[in-house]
N, C-alpha and C positions, 0 to 999 in steps of 0.2 A: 556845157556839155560834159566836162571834166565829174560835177558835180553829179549830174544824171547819171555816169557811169558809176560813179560811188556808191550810191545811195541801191543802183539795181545790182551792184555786189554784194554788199552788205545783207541786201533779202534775198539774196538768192541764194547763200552759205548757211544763214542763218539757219542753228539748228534749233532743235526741241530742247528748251531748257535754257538754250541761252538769253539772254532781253533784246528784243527787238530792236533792230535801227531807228532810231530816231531824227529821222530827216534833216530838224533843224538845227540839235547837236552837229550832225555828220557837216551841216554845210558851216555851221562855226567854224570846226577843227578845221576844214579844209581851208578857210578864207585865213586862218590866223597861219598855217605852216605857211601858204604861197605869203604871205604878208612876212612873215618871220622870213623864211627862204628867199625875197627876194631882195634883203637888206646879205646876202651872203653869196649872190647871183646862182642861188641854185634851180634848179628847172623847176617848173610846175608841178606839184604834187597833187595828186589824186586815186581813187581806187581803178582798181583793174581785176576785170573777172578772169582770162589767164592766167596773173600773177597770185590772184586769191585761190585759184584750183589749185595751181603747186604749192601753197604752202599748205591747204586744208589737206592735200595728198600727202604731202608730206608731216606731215602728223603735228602742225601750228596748232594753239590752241590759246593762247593767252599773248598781250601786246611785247611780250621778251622775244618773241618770231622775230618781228619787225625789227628786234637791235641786233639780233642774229645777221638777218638778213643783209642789214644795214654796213655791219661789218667782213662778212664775207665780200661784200661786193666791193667796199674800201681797200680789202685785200688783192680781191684779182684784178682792180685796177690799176693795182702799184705792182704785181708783181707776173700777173698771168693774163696781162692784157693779148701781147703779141701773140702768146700760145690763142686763146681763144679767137681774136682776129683772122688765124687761116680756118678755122671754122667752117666749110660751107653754112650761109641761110637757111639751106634748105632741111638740116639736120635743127636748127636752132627754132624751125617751125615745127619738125616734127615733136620735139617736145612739148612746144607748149600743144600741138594737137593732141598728145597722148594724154596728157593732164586735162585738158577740157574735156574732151570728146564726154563726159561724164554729165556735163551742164545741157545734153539733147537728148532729151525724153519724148520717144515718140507716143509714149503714153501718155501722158501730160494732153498732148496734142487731143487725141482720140476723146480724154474726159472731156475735154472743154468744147471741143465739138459736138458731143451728145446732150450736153447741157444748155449753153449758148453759142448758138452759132455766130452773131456777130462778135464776141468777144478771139472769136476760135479764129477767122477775117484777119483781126489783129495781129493774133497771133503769129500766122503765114506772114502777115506783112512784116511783122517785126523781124522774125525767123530770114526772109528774105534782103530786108535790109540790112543786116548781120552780114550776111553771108557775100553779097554785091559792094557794099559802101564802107563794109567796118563798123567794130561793137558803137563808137561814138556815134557816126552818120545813121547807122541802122537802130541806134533806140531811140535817134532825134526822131527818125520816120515816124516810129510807132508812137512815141506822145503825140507829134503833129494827127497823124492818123486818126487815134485815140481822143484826142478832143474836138476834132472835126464829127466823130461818131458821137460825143458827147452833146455838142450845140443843136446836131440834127435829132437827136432824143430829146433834148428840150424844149425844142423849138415841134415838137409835135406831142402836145399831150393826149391822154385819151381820154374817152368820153364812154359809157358803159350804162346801158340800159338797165336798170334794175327789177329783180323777183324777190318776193320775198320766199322761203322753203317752207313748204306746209306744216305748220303746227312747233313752227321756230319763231323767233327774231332774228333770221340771219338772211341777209341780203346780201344779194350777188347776181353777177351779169346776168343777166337772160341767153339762153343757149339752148340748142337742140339736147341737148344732152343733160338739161332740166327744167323739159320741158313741162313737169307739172308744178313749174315755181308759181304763186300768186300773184299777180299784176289786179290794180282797183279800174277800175273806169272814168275816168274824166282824170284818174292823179297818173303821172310820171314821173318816174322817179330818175335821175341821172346820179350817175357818179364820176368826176373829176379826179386824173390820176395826175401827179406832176408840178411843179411850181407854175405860175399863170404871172406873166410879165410880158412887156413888151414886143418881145422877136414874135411869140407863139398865139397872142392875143386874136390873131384875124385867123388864123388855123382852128385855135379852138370854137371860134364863132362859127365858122364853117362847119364844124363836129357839131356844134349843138342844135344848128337850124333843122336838119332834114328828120332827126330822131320826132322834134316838137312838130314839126308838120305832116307830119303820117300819123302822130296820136293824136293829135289837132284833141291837148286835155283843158279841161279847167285849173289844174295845180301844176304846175314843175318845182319837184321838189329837189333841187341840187344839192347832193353830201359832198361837204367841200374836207369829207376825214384825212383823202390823198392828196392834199392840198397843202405845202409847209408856207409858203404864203403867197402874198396876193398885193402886185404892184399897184401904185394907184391909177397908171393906164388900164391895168384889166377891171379895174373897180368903175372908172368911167364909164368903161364898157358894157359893166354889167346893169351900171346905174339907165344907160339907155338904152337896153334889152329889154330891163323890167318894165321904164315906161312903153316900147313900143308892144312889148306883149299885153299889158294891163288896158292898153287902149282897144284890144282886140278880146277882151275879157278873161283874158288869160294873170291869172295869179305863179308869181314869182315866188318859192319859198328858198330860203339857205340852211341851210342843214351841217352840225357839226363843223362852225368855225370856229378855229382856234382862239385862244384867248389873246392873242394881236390883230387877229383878223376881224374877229368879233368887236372889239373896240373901236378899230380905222370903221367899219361900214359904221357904226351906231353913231360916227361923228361926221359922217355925212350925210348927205339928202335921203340916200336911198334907208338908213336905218329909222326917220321919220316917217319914208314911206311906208314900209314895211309893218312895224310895230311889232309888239309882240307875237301879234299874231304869223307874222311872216318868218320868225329867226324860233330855231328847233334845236334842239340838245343831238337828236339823234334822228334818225329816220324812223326808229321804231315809237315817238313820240313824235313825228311827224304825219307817220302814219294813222296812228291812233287818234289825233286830232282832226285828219281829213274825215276816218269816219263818222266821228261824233258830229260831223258838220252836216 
């Protein structure tokens, strides 16, 4: 947790012109100070987005801050402890409020909501668990959050009817909104957005049935271009898709596999089944073969 807050201070300061944080440098450094630190019994060390507002407010700029820092605090501990001690908390919060209040951009909010809204979800959720749990507990939320939104996008990929645009090669969903794109007769064309692995295998089968049975074609030619790759459960899958369509006279084509994916199907059944005839470079060479048939 210590580490997650470091690493979202570090990008959240980080300016124009400086070199990005590097996650796994940041988590080195952190692991060797607490490793160093605690052969000396000193507390945990870690970043803090509070403590990085006042220094960046304070006009830090290079790692000499940090000995600055290092030694003022060495000194009010030896000598201005008791003075600071009667301190109200509640003055020692207003500072650090006045020093952040800079890191809440409700503009920020606004873009990420016009662009994507579940990422904008997140955001509220992170924002809230900030503000209820603390920077630690409230950015644990939004990773937990954040990869729970993650598994549920991959565990549903999409499936995309395709047109091609009159007097192009460019192929794209079918939509009211083009609606004089070209579709052939007897061929359908699918396209496959997302990696294809086990969680989302029977989702996507479920995506590809009702498209095939309302065109009820002779070809389905699947572009597997949105595809980075292709587990050998969903390969099984596909392997006995192709035989139960092909029994019903229906021709299986693959379209645009990668050159891992194109190899794993050529070393199984289904790349004997297929042959040349059935594995396509592109769709527009896919297409062009269905008409020459």
């Amino acid at each position: 947790m210590s580490f997650t807050e470091t690493i979202a201070a570090g990008r959240a300061f980080a300016q124009s012109g400086e070199p990005a944080p590097r996650p796994n440098r940041e988590l080195l450094a952190t692991g060797l100070a607490n490793a160093g630190g605690a052969l000396l019994g000193a507390m945990a060390a870690g970043g803090g987005t509070s403590q990085t507002a006042v220094n960046r407010l304070a006009g830090a700029r290079t790692q000499a801050a940090e000995i600055v820092t290092a030694a003022c605090s060495l000194v009010t501990m030896l000598f201005f402890a008791p003075v600071i001690a009667l301190m109200p908390q509640a003055t020692l919060a207003a500072v650090v409020i006045v020093y952040s209040i800079g890191l809440i951009r409700p503009a920020e909010f606004l873009a990420i909501r016009r662009i994507r809204r579940m990422e904008f979800r997140w955001a509220v959720i992170a924002f809230a668990g900030v503000m209820l749990l603390g920077t630690l507990k409230g950015i644990l939320v939004a990773i937990v959050v954040s990869l729970v939104g993650l598994v549920y996008t991959a565990g549903t990929p999409e499936v995309h009817v395709l047109g091609r645009k009159r007097g192009t090669n460019v192929f794209r969903p079918v939509s009211a909104e083009h609606s004089d794109d070209e579709t052939f007769p007897g061929l359908l064309m699918l396209r496959l957005q997302g990696t294809v692995f086990f969680a989302n295998v029977g989702t996507l089968a479920d995506k590809l049935r009702p498209p095939i049975e309302r065109a009820n074609p002779k070809v389905v030619a699947i572009d597997f271009s949105g595809v980075p790759d292709l587990e050998y459960t969903a390969l099984k899958l596909l392997i006995e898709a192709e035989a139960r369509e092909r029994e019903r006279g229906v021709s299986i084509w693959l379209v645009a596999l990668t050159p891992k994916m194109l190899e794993m199907v050529q070393r199984s059944p289904l790349g004997a089944t297929l042959g040349r005839e059935g594995l396509h470079f592109n769709m527009e060479t896919a297409v062009a073969h269905y008409l020459e048939r």
